[in-house]
C-alpha positions in Angstrom: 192.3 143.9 265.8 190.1 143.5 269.3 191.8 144.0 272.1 189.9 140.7 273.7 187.4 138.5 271.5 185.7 136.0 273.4 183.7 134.9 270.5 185.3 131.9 269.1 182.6 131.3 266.3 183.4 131.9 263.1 182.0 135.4 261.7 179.8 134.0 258.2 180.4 135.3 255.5 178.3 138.5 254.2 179.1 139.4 250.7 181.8 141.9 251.6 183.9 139.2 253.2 183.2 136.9 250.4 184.6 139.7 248.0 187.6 139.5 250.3 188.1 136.2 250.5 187.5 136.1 246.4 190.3 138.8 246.4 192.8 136.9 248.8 192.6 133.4 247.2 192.9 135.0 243.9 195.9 136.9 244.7 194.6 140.3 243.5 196.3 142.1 246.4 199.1 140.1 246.5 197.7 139.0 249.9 198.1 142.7 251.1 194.4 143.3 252.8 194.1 146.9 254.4 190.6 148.5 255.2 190.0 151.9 257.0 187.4 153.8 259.1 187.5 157.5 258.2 185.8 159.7 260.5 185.2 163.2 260.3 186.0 165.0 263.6 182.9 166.8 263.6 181.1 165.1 266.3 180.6 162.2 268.8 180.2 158.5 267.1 176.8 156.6 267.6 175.7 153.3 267.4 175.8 153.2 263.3 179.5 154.1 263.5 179.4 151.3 265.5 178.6 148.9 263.0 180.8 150.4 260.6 184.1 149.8 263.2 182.7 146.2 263.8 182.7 145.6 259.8 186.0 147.7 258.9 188.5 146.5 262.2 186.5 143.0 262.0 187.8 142.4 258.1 191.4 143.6 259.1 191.2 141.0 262.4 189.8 138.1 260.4 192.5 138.3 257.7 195.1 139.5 259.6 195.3 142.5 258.0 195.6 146.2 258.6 192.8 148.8 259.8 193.7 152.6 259.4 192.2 154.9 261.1 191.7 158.2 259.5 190.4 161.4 260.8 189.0 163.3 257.2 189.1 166.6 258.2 188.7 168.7 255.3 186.5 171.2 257.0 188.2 173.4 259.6 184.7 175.1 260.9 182.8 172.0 262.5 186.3 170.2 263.8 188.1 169.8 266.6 190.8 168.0 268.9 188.0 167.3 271.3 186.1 165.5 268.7 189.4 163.5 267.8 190.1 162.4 270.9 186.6 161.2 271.6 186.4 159.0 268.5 189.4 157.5 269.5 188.3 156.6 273.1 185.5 155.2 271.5 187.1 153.3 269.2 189.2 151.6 272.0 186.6 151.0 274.2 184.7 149.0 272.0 187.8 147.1 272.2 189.6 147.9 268.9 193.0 149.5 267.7 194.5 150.6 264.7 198.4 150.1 266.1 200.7 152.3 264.1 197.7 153.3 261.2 197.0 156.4 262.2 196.5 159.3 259.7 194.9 162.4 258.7 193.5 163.9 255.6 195.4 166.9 256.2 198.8 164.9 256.0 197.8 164.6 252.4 196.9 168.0 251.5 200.4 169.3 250.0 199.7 165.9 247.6 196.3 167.0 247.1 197.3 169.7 246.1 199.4 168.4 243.6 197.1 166.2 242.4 194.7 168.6 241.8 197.2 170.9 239.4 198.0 167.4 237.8 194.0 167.6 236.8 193.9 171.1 235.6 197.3 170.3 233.7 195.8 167.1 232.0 192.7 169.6 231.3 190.3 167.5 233.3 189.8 170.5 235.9 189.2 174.6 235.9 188.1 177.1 238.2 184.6 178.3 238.1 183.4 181.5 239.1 179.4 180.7 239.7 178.2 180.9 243.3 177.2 177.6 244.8 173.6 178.5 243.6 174.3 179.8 240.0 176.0 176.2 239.5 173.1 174.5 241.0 170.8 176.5 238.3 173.6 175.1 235.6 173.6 171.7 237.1 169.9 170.7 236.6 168.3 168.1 237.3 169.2 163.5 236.5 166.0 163.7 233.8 167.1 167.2 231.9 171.1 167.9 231.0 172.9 170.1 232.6 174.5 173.6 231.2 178.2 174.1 230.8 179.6 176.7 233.4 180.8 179.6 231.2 184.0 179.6 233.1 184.3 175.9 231.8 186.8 176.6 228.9 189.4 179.2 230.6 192.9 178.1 229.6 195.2 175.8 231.4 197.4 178.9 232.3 194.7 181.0 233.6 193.5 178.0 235.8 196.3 177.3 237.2 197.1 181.1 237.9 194.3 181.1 239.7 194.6 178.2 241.4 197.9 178.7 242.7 196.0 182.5 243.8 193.6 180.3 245.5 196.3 179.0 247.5 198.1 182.4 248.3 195.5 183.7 249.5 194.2 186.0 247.3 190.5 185.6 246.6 187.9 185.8 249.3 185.6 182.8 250.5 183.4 182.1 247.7 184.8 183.7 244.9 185.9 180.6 242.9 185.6 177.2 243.2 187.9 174.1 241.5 185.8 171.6 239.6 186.4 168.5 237.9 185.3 168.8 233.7 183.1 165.7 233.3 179.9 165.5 232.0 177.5 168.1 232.2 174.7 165.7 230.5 175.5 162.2 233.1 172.5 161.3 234.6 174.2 161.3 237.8 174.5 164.7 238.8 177.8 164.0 241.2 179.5 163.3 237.4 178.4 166.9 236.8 181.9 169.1 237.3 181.7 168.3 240.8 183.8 170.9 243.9 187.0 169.7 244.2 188.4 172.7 246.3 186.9 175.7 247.9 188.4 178.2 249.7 187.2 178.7 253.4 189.3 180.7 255.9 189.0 178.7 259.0 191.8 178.0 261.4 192.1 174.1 261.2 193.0 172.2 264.5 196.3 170.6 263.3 197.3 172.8 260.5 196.1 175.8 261.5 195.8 179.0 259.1 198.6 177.2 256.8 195.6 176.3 254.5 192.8 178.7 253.1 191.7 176.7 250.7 190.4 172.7 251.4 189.5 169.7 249.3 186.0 168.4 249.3 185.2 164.9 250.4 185.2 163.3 247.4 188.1 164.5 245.9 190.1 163.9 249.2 188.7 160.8 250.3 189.9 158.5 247.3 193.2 160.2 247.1 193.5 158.9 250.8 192.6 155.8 249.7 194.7 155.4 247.5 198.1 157.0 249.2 197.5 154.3 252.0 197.0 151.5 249.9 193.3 150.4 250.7 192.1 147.8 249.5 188.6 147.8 250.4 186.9 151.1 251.2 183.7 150.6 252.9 180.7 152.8 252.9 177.0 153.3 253.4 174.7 153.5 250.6 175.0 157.3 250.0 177.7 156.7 249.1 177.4 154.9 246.2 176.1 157.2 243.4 179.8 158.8 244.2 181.4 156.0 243.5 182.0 157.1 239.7 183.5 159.8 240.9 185.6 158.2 243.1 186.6 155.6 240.3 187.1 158.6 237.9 189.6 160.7 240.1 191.6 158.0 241.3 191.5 156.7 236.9 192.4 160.3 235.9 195.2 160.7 238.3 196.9 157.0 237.6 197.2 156.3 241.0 196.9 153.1 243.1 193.0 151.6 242.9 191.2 151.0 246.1 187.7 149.8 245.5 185.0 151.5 247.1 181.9 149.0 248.4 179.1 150.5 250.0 176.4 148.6 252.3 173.2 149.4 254.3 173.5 152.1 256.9 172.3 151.0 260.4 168.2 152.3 260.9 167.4 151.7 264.4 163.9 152.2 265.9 162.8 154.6 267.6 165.7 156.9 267.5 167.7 158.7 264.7 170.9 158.7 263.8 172.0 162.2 262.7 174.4 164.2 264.3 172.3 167.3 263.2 169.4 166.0 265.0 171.4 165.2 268.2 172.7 169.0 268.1 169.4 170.5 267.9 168.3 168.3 271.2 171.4 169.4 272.9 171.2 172.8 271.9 167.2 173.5 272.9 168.1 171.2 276.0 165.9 168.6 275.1 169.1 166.6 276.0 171.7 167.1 278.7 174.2 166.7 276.6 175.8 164.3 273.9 176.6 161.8 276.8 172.6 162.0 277.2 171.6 158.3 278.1 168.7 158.4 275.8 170.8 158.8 272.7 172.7 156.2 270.9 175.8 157.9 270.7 178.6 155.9 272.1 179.2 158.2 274.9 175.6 158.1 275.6 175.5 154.2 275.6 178.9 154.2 277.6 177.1 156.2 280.1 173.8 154.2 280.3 175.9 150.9 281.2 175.8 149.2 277.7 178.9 147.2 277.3 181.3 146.6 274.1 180.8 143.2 273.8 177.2 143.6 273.5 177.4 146.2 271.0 179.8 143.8 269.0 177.4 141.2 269.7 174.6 143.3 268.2 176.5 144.0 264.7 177.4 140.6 264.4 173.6 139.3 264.3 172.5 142.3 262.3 175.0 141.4 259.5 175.9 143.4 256.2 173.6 143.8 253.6 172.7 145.8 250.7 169.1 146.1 251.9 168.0 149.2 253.5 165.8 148.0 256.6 164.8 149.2 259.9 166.2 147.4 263.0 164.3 146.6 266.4 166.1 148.3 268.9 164.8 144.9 271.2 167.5 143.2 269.3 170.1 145.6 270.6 168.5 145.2 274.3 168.7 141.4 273.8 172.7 141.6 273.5 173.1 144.1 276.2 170.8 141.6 278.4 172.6 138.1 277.4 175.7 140.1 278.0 174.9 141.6 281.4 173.1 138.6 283.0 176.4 136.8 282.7 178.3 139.5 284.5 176.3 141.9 286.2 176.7 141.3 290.2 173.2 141.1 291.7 172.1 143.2 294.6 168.0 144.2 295.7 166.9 147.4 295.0 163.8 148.6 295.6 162.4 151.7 293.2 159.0 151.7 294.1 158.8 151.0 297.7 156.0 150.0 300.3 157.3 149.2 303.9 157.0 146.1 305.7 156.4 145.9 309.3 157.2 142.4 310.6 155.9 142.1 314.4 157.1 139.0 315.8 160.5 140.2 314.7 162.6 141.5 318.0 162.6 145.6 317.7 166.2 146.9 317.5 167.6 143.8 316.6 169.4 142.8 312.8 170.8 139.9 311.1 172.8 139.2 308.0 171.6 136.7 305.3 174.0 135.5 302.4 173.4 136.0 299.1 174.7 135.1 295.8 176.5 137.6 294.2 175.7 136.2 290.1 174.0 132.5 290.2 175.5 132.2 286.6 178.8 132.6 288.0 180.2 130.2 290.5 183.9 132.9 290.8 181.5 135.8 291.8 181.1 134.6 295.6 178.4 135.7 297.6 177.6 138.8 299.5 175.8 139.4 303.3 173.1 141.2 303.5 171.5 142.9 306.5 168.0 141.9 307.7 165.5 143.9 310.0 162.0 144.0 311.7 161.1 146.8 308.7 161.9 146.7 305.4 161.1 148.2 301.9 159.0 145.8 299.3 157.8 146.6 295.6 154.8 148.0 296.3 153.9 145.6 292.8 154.2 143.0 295.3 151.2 143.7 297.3 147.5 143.3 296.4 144.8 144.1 298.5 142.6 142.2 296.5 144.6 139.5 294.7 143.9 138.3 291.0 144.4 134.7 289.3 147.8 133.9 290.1 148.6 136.9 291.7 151.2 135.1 294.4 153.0 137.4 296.2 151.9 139.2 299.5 148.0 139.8 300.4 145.8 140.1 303.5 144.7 136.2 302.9 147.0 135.7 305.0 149.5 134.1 301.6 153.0 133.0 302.5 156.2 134.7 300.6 159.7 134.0 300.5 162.0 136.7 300.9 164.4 136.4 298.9 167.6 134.9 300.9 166.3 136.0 304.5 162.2 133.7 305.5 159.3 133.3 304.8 156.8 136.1 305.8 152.9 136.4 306.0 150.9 138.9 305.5 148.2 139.9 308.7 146.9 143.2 307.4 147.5 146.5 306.0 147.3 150.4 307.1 145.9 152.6 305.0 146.1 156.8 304.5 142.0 157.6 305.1 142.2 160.4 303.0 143.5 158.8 300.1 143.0 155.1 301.0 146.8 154.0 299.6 148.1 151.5 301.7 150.6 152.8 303.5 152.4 149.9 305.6 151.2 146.3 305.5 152.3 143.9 308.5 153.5 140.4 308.4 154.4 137.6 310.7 158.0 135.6 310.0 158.5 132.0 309.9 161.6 132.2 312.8 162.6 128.2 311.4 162.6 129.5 307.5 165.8 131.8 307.9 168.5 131.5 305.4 165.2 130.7 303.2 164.8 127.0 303.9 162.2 125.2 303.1 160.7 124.3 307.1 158.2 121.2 307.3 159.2 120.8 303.0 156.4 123.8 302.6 156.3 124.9 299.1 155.6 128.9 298.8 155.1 129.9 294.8 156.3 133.7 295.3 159.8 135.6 296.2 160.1 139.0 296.6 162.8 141.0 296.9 163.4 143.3 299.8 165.5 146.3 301.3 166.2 146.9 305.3 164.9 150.0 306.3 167.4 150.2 309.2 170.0 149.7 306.6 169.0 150.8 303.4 171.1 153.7 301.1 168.2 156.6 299.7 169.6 157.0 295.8 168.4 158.5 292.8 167.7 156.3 289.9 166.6 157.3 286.8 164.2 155.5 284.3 165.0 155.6 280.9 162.6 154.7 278.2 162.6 155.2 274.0 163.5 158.5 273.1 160.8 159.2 270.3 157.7 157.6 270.2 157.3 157.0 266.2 158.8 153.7 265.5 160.9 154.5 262.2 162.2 157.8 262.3 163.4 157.7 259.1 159.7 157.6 257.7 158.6 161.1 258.7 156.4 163.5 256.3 158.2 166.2 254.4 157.9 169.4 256.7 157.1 167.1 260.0 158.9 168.1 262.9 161.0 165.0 264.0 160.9 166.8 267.9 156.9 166.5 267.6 157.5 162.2 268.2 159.6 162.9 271.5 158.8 160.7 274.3 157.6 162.7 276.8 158.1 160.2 279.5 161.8 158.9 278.1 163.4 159.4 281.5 161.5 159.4 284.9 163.9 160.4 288.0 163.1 158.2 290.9 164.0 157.7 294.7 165.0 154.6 295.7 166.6 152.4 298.3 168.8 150.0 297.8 171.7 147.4 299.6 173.9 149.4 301.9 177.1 147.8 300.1 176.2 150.0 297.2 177.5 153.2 298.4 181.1 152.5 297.5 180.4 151.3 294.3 182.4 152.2 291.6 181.4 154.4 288.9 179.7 152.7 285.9 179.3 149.5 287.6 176.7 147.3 286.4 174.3 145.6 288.7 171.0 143.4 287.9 168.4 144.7 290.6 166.9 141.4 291.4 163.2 141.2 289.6 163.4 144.7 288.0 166.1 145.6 285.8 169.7 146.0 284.9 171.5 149.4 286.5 174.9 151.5 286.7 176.4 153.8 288.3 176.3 157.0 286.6 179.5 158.8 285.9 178.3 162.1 285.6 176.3 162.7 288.5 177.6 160.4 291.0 179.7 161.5 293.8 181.7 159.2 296.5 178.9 157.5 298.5 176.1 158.3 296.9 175.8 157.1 293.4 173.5 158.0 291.0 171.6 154.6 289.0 170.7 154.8 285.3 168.2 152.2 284.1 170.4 150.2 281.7 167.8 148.3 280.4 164.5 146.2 281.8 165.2 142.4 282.4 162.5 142.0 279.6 161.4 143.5 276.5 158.2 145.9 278.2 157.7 148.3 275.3 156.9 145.1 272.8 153.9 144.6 275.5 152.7 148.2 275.4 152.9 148.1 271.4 150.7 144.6 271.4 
């Protein structure tokens, strides 16, 4: 089902694809495999959907089999064609595609519908007249039975009178709710005359005011099931004290049974994954938006420069398991970095810079050096890059007074390499003398090193990386760094403000300079800034010649050396 895979080892098997495979060799489908991914169109997908695509599309690849996709909207207030469209662009830019299996909850509500009158007629199924919190009071709690609505025993005429006045439009929101007669003594309180429809007056973005009254989740989602002929339906771990449920509609009804198999959500570090959460941020403008490049929404990754493949990558080591755990968001940052050093084009940036003053360099004068364009990659060719008496350094690079193995510039009078261009040594420095910051250092050049040769077989133990000043394009990059400071998120206090661990310094906006070849770069390009980091182009903010760089990710895992 991807649209490229360039991962020819074979996926092992976690125990849903063995319970697959079980199911194929014995014939149980009658080699018919289908799985689905059924979002709600309420919001934007994150990294956990993620996962969840990998695992559904990934089973329908490996088996050559059918994925559906299927937009469950049931609830008319929170949805929208906006939200569709993005889970769909989404969904095909981490390189998947559901062909012709393409459906909708509400193409099923006229058999949900139906169903549901089938329940009331088969007694299993009445209208109750307690508010949500009058039935909650009924409901109880797992330890101590529940109490039987009183509107529990209405006749099968009266229910379906009022049902069918439900339907017409007849009853205001809240006045009665459908429920499934169970158990009212099950230890699991979903068994416990669960919703099955409510009525809400919302105009809904495909059927518009055709409906008033909607099916709840669980009552719609097996029927879905079921109607498209799923085999597998997979879900997170919340989902599995509904699974009775599920079992008992689809049993009830006498209708094809898909099998519902839930696994461990994704728990990253140092984020959260709740769309509620991510609203709240957006709304108090703790975030610029949901495309916010601290937020592992998919839009928000896009934007940072995170590719598909490395997202695939990811859910592929994390696997599928039962276990509820917290991931390292390193591991995620590995994949994006094995990903981009293979493809990212390198070019020299410099973010924090110091300039360089090289005075037996003719003034006025400039050169071009070559440079490779990706070392990893022999295709990518090689660039020129313009070289001049000044240029921009790391200010990192220089130490007044040098350390153990400090080897890069210093008033010793140490010998650097530039990257691609000479050698350069270091005669003295000028300083600010109200602040004593250096503000210039000047250097002498090595005229027979150019190109970066090795003159006389010399060895020189540090290369820095450099920016013309002559030449150099002024851009804005921005630093991005964990968005909460509390490594599991998922651990906080009752009452504890989950705002209160924001990372105050998760993006820091920065001027730099970087290669003049840069200003017609295309949006979201990726690019390795030699010694510092991996970069785009930002697709919000940029404009033609003069892009915008997000921080993608360091070429090294920094934050585990701040925790140690």
């Amino acid at each position: 089902m991807t649209k490229e895979d360039t991962n020819t080892e074979a996926t092992p098997l976690d125990f849903i694809r063995s319970i697959v495979a079980e199911d194929i060799a014995s014939g149980k489908h009658d080699k018919h495999i289908a799985t689905r991914f059924p979002p709600e169109p309420n919001g934007y997908l994150h990294i956990g959907h993620a996962k969840a695509i990998c695992l559904d599309f990934g089973i329908a690849k490996e088996n050559n089999a059918e994925c559906h996709l299927r937009f469950d909207d049931t609830n008319p207030d929170k949805e929208s064609v906006e939200y569709a469209d993005a889970i769909k662009d989404d969904i095909h830019w981490l390189g998947f595609d559901w062909g012709e299996h393409l459906y909708n909850a509400s193409d099923y509500f006229e058999q949900m519908y139906n169903y549901a009158v089938q329940l009331i007629e088969s007694g299993k199924a009445y209208i109750c007249d307690l508010t949500p919190d009058e039935f909650r009071e009924c409901r109880g709690v797992p330890t101590r039975p529940g109490k039987e609505s009183p509107f529990r025993n209405r006749s099968i005429e009266e229910n379906l009178e009022l049902f069918k006045g439900m339907r017409d439009d007849k009853y205001p929101d809240g006045q009665y709710v459908l429920r499934a007669k169970i158990d009212m003594t099950s230890p699991n309180l979903h068994m416990r005359d669960p919703a099955l429809y409510r009525i809400k007056h919302g105009h809904h973005y495909r059927t518009g005011d055709k409906w008033c009254i909607y099916p709840t989740y669980d009552f719609a989602h097996c029927i879905e099931d079921s109607i498209e002929k799923i085999t597998h339906s997979l879900c997170t771990l919340e989902f599995e004290v509904h699974r009775p449920l599920y079992d008992w509609i689809l049993e009830q009804l006498d209708i094809y049974r898909s099998r519902q198999i839930e696994f461990a959500p994704l728990n990253l570090s140092y984020t959260v994954m709740s769309k509620r959460m991510f609203r709240e941020l957006v709304e108090d403008n703790s975030l610029s938006g949901w495309d916010d490049p601290r937020i592992p929404t998919i839009k928000g990754l896009r934007r940072r420069g995170y590719t598909p493949e490395a997202i695939r990558a990811f859910c592929d080591k994390i696997g599928i398991t039962k276990v509820q755990s917290l991931t390292d968001v390193a591991l995620l940052e590995h994949c994006l970095r094995e990903d981009l050093n293979k493809t990212s084009a390198r070019v020299m940036g410099v973010v924090d810079p110091l300039k360089v003053i090289i005075d037996n360099y003719p003034e006025n004068e400039s050169e071009e050096f070559e440079a490779l364009n990706n070392p990893n990659n022999p295709d990518a060719g090689t660039r020129m890059v313009p070289f001049s008496r000044e240029i921009y350094i790391e200010r990192a690079d220089f130490m007044e007074e040098p350390v153990k193995k400090f080897f890069r510039l210093s008033p010793e009078g140490r010998e650097v390499r530039l990257r691609n261009a000479c050698y350069i040594t270091c005669t003295h420095a000028i300083k600010d003398e109200a602040t004593g910051e250096v503000t210039e250092i000047h250097c002498t050049f090595d005229p027979e090193s150019r190109g970066a040769s090795t003159p006389d077989g010399r060895k020189v133990k540090g290369t820095i990386h450099w920016v013309s000043v002559a030449h150099a394009l002024e851009v804005k990059v921005n630093l991005y760094d964990r968005l909460f400071s509390k490594e599991d998120m998922s651990a906080l206090a009752e009452g504890e403000d989950f705002k209160d661990h924001l990372n105050k310094e998760s993006l820091k906006t920065i001027t730099a300079f970087v290669e003049p070849s840069l200003a017609d770069a295309e949006l979201c390009a990726r690019y390795q800034f030699e010694r510092i980091g991996y970069f785009c182009i930002d697709t919000v903010d940029s404009t033609q010649g003069n892009p915008v760089f997000n921080r993608t990710v360091t070429l090294r895992d920094s934050w585990g050396k701040k925790k140690g």
